[in-house]
C-alpha positions in Angstrom: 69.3 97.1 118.1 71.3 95.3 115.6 68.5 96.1 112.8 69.3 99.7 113.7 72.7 99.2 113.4 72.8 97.9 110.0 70.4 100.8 109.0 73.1 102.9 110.0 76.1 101.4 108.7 74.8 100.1 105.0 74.3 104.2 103.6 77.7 104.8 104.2 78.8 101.1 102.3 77.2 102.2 99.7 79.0 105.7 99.7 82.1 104.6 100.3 81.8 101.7 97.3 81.8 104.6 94.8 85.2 105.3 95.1 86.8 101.8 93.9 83.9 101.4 91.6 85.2 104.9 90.3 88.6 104.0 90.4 88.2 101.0 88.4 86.8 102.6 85.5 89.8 104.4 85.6 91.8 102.1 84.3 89.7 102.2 81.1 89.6 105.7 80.9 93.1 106.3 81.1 94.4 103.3 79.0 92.1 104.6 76.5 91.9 108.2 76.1 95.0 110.0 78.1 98.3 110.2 77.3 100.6 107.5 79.0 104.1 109.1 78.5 103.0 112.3 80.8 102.8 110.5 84.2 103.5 113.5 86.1 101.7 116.1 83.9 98.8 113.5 84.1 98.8 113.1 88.2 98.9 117.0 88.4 96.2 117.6 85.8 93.6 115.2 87.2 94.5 116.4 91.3 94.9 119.6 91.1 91.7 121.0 89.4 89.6 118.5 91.5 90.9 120.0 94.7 90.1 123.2 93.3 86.4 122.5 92.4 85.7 120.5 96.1 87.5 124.2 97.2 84.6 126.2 95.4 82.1 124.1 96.9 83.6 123.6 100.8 84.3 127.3 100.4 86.8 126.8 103.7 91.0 127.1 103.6 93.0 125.0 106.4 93.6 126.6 109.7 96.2 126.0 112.6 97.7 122.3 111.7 95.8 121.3 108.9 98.1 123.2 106.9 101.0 120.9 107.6 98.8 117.7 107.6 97.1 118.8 104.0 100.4 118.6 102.7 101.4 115.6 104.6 98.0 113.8 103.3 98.4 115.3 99.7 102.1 113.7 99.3 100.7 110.2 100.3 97.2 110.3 99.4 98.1 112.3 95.8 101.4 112.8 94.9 103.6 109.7 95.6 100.6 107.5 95.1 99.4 108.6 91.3 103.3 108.6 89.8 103.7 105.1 91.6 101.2 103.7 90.3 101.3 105.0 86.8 104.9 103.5 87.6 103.8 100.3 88.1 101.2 99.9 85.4 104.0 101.0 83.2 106.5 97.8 84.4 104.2 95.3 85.6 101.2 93.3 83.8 98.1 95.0 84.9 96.5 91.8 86.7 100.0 91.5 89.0 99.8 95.0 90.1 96.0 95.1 90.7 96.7 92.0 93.0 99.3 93.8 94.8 97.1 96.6 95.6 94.1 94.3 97.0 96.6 93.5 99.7 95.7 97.1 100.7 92.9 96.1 102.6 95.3 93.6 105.5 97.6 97.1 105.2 94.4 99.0 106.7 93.5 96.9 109.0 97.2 96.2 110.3 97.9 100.3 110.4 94.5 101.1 111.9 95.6 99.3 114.6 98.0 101.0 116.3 97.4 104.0 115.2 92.9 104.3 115.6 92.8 101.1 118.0 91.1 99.4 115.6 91.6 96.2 116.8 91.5 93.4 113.6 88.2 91.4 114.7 88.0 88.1 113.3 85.1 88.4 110.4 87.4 91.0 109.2 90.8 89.1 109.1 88.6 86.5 107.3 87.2 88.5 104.7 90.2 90.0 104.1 91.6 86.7 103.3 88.3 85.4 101.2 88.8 88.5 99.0 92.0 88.5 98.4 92.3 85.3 96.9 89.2 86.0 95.2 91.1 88.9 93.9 93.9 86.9 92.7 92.2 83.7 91.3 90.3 86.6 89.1 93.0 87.8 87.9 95.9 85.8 88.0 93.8 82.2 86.7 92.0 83.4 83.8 94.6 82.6 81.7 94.0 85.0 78.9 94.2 88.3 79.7 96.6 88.2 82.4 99.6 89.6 80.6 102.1 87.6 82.0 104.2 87.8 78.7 105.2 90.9 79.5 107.5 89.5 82.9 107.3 90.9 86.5 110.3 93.6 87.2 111.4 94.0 90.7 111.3 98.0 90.0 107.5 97.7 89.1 106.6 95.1 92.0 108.6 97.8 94.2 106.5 100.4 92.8 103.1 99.3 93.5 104.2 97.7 97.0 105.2 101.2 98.0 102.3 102.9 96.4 99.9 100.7 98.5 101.2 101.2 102.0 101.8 104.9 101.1 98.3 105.4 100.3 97.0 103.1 103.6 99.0 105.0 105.8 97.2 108.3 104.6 94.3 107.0 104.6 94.6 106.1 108.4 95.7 108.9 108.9 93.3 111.2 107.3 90.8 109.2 109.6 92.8 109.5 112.7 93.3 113.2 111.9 89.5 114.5 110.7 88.3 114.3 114.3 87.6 118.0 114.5 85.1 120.1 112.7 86.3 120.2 109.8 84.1 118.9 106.8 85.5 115.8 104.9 84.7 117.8 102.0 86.9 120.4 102.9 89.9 118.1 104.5 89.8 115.9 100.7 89.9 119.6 98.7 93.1 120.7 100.8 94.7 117.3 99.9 94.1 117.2 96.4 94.9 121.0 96.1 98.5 120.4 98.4 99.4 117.3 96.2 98.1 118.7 92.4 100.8 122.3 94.0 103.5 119.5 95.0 103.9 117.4 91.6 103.6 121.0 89.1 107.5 121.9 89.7 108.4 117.9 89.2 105.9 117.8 86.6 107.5 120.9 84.7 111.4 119.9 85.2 111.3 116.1 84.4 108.8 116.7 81.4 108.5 119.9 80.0 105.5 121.6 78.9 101.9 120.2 79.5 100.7 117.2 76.9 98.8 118.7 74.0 95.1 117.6 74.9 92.7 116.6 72.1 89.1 116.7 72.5 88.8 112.8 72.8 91.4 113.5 75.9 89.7 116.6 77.5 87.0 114.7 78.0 89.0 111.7 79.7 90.7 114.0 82.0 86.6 116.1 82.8 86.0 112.0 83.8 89.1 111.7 85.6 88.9 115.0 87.7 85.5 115.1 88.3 84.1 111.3 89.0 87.1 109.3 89.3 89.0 111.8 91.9 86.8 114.7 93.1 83.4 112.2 93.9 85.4 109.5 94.3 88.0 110.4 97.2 85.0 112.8 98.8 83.4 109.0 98.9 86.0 107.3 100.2 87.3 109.5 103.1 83.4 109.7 104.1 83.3 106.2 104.6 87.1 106.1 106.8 85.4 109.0 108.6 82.1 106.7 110.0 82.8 102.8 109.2 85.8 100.9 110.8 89.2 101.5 108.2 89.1 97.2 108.7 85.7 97.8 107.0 86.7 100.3 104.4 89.5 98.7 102.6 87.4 95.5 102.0 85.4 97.7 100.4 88.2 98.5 98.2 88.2 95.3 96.8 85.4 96.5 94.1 87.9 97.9 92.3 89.5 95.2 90.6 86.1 93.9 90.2 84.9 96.9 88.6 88.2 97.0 86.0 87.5 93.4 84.8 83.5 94.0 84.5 84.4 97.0 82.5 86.8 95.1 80.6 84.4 92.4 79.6 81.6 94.9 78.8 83.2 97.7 77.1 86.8 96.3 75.7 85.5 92.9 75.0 87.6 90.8 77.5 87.3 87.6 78.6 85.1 86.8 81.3 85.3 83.3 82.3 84.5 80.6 85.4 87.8 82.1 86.9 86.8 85.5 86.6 83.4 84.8 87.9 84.6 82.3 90.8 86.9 85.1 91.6 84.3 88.1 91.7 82.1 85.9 94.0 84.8 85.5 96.2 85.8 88.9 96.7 81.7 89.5 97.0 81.3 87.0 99.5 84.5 88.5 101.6 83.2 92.1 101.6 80.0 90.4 102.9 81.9 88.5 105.4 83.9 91.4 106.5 80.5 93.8 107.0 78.7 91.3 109.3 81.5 92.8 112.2 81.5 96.7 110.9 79.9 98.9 113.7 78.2 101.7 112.8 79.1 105.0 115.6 77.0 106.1 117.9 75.7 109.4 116.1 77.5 112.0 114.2 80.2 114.0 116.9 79.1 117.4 118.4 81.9 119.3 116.5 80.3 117.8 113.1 76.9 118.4 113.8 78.1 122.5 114.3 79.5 122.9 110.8 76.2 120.9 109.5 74.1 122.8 111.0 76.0 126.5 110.3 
């Protein structure tokens, strides 16, 4: 029975790693190619046309409650979290404020309790712990590329502290709230579409007219949009929707891993015993915090309908 179980649960480990393997590369991407001083124009530009491409493809518009909840969803999952954290990367050295979002996994796991009874089981607590120092001995004891020149500002340690219980709140709540039979491809499209439509006004008062985009940049933001946001939050919200949220933000932890792999390989980083001691770690937590996730029983009665129609 357990065999069965794990045949169940790893398919949707590996979905649900996409997304903070996507979200890594990010970092790259957008350090690289976009332009920085449009934080708002560059939130809206990379939401809103991702929502609108998973809306061409769900083909389905919210009904009854899901209007208010998309919007709800989109202001914490979209809005508030993209400016915050372009924010805090702007005010904080990159390794701090990466640190401060692996926290996000003990923030899932704390919220999922009272709100999904998702009771924290001890394998989880555990590798929650195992990768979070992992996270910060990666980071935070290379030594070299940790940017601690540049000082830690109460505004920026704010700004990813808020951005990082914003975001695990909606994502416990998306899972608390996609119980019906709606597609998870259609629930991500309405909150992508609700937070790109929320930042536009902000977007066009605090900074004028939309960044001139070179080609260089309008293939960053095709990256963005397309694998980074529209794959990687349909990946993501699959795996709150059938693994335990406990589960899910360990999961999470790849991302960090994926910015300093990507680092090393493509930017030419340093990758040393700390940064491989600290990978392992976070490796060996995610592992840790698996051997409790519990697959479900079968896919619900209201999701097989939609699948099968």
């Amino acid at each position: 029975m357990e065999t069965n179980r794990a045949r169940r649960t790893w398919p949707w480990l590996l979905v649900t790693a996409i997304a903070p393997i996507a979200w890594g590369s990010n970092y790259f991407v957008t350090r690289q190619f976009l332009p920085l001083d449009h934080p708002l124009w560059g939130a809206a530009l990379r939401a809103l046309p991702a929502g609108i491409l998973l809306v061409a493809v769900a083909r389905s518009r919210p009904r009854g409650a899901w209007w208010w909840k998309s919007l709800a969803l989109g202001a914490l999952n979209v809005s508030a979290f993209f400016v915050l954290i372009y924010l805090a990367s702007q005010l904080l050295p990159s390794s701090v404020a990466s640190t401060i979002m692996a926290s996000s996994a003990a923030a899932l796991m704390l919220l999922a309790w009272p709100l999904l009874a998702e009771r924290p089981r001890g394998f989880a607590i555990a590798g929650a712990a195992l990768g979070f120092g992992g996270v910060c001995v990666m980071l935070l004891g290379g030594g070299g590329s940790a940017g601690t020149d540049a000082g830690i500002r109460p505004l920026g340690v704010l700004a990813s502290l808020a951005a990082m219980l914003l975001s695990s709140l909606g994502f416990v709540l998306s899972k608390k709230w996609s119980t019906g039979g709606e597609s998870t491809l259609a629930t991500t499209s309405w909150q992508l579409v609700a937070g790109g439509l929320l930042l536009l006004p902000f977007a066009a008062l605090v900074e004028g007219a939309p960044p001139a985009l070179d080609a260089p940049a309008v293939a960053g933001f095709a990256y963005v949009t397309v694998v980074a946001t529209a794959v990687a939050f349909v990946a993501w919200f699959s795996g709150l929707r059938h693994l335990p949220a406990s589960t899910v933000g360990l999961i999470g932890l790849l991302n960090p891993v994926t910015g300093v792999l990507l680092g090393t390989l493509v930017a030419g980083e340093v990758f040393g015993p700390a940064q491989a001691l600290g990978t392992a770690l976070v490796l060996g937590g995610v592992m840790l915090g698996r051997a409790h996730a519990r697959a479900p029983g079968g896919p619900r009665a209201e999701e097989r309908i939609p699948a099968a129609r």
